[in-house]
C-alpha positions as CSV (number, residue, x, y, z in Angstrom):
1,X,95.8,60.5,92.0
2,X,97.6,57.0,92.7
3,X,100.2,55.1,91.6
4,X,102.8,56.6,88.5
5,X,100.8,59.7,88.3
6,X,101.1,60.4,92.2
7,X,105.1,60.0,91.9
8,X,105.0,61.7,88.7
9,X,103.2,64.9,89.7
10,X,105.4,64.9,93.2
11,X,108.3,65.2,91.4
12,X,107.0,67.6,88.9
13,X,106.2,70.4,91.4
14,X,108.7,71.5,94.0
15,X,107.1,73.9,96.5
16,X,109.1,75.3,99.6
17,X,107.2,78.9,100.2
18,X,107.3,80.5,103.7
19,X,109.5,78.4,104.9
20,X,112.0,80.9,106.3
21,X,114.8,79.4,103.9
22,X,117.7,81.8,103.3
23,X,119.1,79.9,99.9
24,X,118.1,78.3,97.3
25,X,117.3,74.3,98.4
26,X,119.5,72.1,96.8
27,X,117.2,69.3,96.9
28,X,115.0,70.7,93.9
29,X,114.3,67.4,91.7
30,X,116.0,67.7,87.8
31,X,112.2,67.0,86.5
32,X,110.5,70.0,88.3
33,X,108.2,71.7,85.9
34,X,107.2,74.4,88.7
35,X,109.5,75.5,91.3
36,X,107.6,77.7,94.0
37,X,110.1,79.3,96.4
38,X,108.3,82.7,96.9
39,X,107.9,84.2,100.6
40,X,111.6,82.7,102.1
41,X,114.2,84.8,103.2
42,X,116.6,84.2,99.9
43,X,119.3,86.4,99.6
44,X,121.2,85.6,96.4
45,X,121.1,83.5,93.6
46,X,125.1,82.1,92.6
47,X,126.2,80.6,89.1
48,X,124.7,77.9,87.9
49,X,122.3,77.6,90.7
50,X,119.2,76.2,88.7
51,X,121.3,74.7,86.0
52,X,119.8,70.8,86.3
53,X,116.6,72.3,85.6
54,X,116.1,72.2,82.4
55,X,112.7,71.2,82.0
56,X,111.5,73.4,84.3
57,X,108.7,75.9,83.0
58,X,107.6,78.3,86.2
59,X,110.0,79.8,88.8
60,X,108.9,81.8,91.4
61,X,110.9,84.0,93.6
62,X,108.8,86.7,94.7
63,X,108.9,88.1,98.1
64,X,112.4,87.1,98.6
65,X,115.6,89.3,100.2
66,X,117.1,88.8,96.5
67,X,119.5,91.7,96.2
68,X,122.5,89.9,94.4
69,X,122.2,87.3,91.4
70,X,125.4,86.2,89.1
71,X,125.0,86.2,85.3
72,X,124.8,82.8,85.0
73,X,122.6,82.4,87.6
74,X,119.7,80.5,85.3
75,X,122.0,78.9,83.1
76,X,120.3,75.8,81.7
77,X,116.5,76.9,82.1
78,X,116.0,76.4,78.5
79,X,112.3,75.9,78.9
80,X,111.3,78.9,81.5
81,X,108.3,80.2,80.6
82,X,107.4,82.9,83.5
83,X,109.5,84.0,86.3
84,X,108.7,86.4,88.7
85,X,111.1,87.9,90.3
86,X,108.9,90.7,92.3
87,X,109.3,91.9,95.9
88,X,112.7,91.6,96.3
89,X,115.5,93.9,97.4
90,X,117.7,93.8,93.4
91,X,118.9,97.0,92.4
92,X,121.3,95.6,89.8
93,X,121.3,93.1,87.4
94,X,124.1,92.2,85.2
95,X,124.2,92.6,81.4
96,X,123.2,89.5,79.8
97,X,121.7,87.7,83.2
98,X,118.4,86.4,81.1
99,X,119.7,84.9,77.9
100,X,119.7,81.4,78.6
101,X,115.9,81.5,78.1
102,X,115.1,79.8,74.7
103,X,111.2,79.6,75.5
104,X,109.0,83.0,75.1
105,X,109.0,84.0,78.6
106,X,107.3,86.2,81.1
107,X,109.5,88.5,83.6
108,X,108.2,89.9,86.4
109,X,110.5,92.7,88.5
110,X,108.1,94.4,89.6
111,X,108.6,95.9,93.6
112,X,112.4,96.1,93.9
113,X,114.8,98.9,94.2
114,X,116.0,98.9,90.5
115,X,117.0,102.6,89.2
116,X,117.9,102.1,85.8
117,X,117.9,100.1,83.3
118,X,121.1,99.9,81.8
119,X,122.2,99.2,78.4
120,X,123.7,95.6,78.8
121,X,120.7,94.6,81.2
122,X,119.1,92.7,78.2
123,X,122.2,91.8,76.0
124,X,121.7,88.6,73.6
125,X,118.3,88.3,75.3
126,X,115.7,87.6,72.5
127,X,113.1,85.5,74.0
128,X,111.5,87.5,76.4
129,X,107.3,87.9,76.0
130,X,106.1,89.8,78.4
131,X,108.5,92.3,81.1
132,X,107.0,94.1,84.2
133,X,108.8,97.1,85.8
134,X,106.8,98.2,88.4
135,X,107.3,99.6,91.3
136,X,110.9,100.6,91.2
137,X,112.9,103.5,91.4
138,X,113.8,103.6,87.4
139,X,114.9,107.4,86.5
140,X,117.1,106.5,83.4
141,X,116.2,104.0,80.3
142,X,119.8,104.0,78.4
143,X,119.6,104.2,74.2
144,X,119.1,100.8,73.2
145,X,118.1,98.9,76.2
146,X,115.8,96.6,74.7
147,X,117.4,96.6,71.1
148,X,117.7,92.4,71.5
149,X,114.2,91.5,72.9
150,X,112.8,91.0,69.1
151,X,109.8,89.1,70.6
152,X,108.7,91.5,73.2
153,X,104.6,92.1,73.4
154,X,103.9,94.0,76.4
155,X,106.1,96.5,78.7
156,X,105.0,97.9,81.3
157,X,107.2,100.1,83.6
158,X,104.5,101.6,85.8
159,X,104.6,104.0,89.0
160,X,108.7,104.5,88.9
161,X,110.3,107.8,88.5
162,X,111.3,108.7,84.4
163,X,110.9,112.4,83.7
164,X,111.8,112.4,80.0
165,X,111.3,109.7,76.9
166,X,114.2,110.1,74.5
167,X,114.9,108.7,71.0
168,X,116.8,105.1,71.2
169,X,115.2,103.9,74.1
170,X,112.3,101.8,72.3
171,X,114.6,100.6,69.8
172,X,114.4,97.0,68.1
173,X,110.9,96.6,69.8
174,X,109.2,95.8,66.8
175,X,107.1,93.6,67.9
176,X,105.8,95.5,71.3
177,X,102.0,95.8,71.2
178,X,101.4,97.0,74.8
179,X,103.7,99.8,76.4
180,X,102.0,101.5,79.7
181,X,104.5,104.0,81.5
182,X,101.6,105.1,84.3
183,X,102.3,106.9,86.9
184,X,106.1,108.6,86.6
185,X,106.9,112.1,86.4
186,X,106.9,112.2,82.2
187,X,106.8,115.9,80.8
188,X,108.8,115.2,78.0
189,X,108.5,113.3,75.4
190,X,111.6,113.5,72.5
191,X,110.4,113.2,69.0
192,X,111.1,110.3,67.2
193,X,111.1,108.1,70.5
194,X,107.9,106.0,69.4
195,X,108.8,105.4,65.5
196,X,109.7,102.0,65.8
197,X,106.8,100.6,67.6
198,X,104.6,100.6,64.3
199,X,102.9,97.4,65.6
200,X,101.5,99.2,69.3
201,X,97.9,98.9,70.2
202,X,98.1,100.0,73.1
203,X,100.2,103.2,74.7
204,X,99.3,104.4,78.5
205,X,101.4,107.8,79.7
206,X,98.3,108.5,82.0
207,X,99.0,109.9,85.7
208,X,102.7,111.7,84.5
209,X,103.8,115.4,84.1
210,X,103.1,115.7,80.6
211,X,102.2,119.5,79.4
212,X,101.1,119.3,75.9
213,X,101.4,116.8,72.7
214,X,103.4,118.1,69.8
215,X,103.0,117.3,66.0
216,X,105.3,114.5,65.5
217,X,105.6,113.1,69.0
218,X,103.4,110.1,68.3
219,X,105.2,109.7,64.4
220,X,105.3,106.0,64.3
221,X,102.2,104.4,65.5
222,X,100.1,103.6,62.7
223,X,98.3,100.5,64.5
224,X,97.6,102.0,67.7
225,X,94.2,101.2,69.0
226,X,94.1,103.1,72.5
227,X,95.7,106.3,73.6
228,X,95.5,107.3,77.5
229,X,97.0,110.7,77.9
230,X,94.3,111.4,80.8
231,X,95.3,113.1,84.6
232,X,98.5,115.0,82.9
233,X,98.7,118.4,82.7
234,X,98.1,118.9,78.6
235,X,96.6,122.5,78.2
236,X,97.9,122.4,74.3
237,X,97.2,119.8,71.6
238,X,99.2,120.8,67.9
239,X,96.5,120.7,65.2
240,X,98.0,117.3,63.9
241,X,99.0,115.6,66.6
242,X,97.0,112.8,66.2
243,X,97.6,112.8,62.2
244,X,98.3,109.0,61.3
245,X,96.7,107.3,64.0
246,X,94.1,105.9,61.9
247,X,93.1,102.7,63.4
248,X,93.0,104.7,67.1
249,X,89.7,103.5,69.0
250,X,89.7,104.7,72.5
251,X,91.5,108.1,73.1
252,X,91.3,109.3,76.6
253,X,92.5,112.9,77.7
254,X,90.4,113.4,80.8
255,X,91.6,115.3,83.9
256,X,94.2,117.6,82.1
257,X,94.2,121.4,81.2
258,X,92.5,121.8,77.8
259,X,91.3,125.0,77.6
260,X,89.0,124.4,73.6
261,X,88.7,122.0,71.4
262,X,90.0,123.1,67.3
263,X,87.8,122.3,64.3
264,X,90.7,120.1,62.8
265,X,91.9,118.6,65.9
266,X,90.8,114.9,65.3
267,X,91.3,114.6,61.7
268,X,91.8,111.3,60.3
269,X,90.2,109.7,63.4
270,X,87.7,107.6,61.1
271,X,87.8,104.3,63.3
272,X,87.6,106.4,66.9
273,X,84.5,104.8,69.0
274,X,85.4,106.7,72.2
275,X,86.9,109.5,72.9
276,X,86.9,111.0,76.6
277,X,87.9,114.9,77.2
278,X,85.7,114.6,81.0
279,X,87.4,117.1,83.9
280,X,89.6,120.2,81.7
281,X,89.0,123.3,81.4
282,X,86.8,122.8,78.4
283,X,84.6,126.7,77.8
284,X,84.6,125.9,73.4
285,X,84.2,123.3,71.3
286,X,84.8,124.7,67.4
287,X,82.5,123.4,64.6
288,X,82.8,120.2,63.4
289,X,85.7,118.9,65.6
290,X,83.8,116.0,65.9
291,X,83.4,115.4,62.4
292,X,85.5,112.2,61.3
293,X,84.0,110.4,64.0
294,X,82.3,106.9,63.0
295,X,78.7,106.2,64.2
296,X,78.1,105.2,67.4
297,X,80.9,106.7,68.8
298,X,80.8,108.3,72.3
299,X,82.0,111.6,73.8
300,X,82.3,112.2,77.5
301,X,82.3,116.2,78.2
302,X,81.1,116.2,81.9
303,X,83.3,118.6,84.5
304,X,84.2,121.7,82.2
305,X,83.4,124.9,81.7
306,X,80.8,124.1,79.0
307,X,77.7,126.4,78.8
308,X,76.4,126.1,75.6
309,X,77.3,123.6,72.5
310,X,76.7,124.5,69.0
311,X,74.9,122.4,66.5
312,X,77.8,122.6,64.2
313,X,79.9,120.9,66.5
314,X,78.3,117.6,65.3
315,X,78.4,118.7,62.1
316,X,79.9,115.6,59.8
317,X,79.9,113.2,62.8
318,X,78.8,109.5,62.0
319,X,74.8,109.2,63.6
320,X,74.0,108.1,66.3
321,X,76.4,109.4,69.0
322,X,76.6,108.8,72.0
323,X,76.8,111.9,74.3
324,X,78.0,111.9,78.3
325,X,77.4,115.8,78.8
326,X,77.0,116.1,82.9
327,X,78.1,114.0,85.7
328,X,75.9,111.9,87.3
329,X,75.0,114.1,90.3
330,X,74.2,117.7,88.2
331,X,75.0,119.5,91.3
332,X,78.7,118.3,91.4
333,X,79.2,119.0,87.5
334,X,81.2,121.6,86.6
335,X,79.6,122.2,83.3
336,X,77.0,125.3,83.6
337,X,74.7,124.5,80.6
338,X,72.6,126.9,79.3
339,X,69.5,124.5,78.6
340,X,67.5,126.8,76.3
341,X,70.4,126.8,73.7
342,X,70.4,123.3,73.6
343,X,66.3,122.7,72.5
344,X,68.1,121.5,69.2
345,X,69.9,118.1,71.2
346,X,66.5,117.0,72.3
347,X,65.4,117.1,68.5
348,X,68.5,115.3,67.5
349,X,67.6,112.7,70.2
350,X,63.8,112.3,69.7
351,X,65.1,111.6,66.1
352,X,67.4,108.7,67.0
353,X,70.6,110.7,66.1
354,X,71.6,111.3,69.7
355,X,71.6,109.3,72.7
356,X,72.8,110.6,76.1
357,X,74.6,108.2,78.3
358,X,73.9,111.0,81.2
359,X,73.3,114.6,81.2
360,X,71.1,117.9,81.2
361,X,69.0,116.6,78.2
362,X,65.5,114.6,79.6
């Protein structure tokens, strides 16, 4: 690159990382696209601090000392597309600190010391895409949090330390396709709290406290495509918990406490393709609990207490299926088939109605 285009692409990018600075330069050229301060020593951000840049589309101040920044500290970045604002040392962030943005932008606050997200955090904030939680200390989501980010696709607030999901808090996210709350300490859910989220594909409570899933706790998601409820401690599932979640694909509830499986327990699921129930407690699987299932679908029963499975539980089910019934290594399986009792699978398979992605059956 010679010439203009040199000049041009010098001043488009400004790029002081791990350079030990303890402020923000003020050097940074007014037509800066990308701005790459991550790994300095950065304390605070004041007012106005970024204010010339308004052109600028990617500001990154990860692995910083951040701890204080003023409301108006991005005033003028009408045009920021992502900043990340990970690693740092914030705890709190004043109401309304990220409504300059006029561009659909990505957040990123992931590894700081925030402990709740208040009320006013996201006030007169709309444009906001994508917003990363993870890795704080968040124990409190206030009602109405988010009721301003109207664009909002994915939110992820993963490995912090909520115990309860209450009604308000996902309110005005109508847009939110992706909400993944791994790893906290959920083991209660309020009902009512997803009914506005009628647009989700995808919800992850995996890895939290969660004990069982009541009829109306998942009211409200009507697109949802994949469920993962898997290393909780569910041991009870209400017969229509899953009523309405008729576009759900993938449903995981591996590594939890399940005890059986009811007959009407998956009704309506006429689109699920996988469904994974590995590691319970598993000892009975009722007739025809499978039965709304579409063809091909696949079931992963390895790790239970399984001995035996009836031939009516595939009563109804869409053919072929796809069956996972041991774990790999037989000798680590917790399953304790009774082989004789299941002369009836092999039929089913040499008949091109079963196929076993591992297990007992050769």
């Amino acid at each position: 690159m010679t010439g203009y285009g040199q000049y041009h692409y010098q001043y488009m990018k400004f790029e002081k990382t791990y350079r030990d600075l303890s402020s923000v330069p003020n050097n940074i050229p007014a037509e800066a696209r990308w701005v790459y301060l991550y790994g300095n020593r950065i304390i605070s951000l004041p007012a106005a601090i970024f204010s010339h840049l308004s052109k600028c589309k990617v500001l990154l101040l990860s692995r910083n000392l951040i701890s204080t920044i003023v409301k108006s500290a991005f005033k003028g970045m009408y045009c920021l597309e992502i900043l990340d604002l990970s690693h740092n040392r914030i705890s709190v962030l004043p109401g309304g600190v990220f409504s300059h943005f006029s561009f659909k932008t990505n957040l990123d606050l992931s590894y700081n010391k925030i402990g709740s997200i208040d009320y006013d955090m996201f006030n007169n904030t709309e444009n906001i895409q994508h917003l990363l939680f993870d890795r704080n200390q968040i124990s409190v989501i206030y009602k109405g949090t988010f009721k301003d980010l109207k664009h909002l696709k994915r939110l992820q607030i993963e490995f912090n330390k909520l115990s309860a999901l209450t009604n308000g808090i996902f309110a005005g996210l109508k847009l939110l396709q992706k909400l993944s709350l791994h790893s906290n300490q959920i083991s209660f859910v309020e009902l009512g709290t997803f009914r506005e989220l009628s647009v989700l594909l995808d919800l992850c409570l995996s890895s939290n406290y969660l004990l069982n899933v009541q009829n109306g706790t998942l009211n409200g998601l009507k697109s949802m495509k994949i469920l993962l409820l898997d290393n909780n401690k569910i041991s009870v599932i209400d017969t229509e918990a899953f009523a309405g979640l008729h576009f759900l694909n993938h449903l995981n509830l591996s590594f939890n406490c399940l005890w059986s499986l009811q007959a009407t327990l998956f009704i309506g699921l006429y689109e699920l393709q996988v469904l994974d129930i590995s590691s319970n407690r598993i000892s009975c699987i009722e007739d025809g609990v499978f039965e709304y299932f579409p063809p091909g679908s696949s079931i992963e029963l390895y790790n239970n207490s399984l001995v035996t499975l009836n031939p009516g539980a595939l009563n109804g089910i869409g053919r072929p299926v796809e069956l996972s019934m041991s774990f790999h290594d037989n000798t680590r399986d917790t399953n304790r088939w009774d082989c004789n009792s299941l002369c009836w699978l092999k039929r089913l398979e040499d008949n091109g109605n079963v196929t076993f992605k591992s297990g007992i059956i050769q």
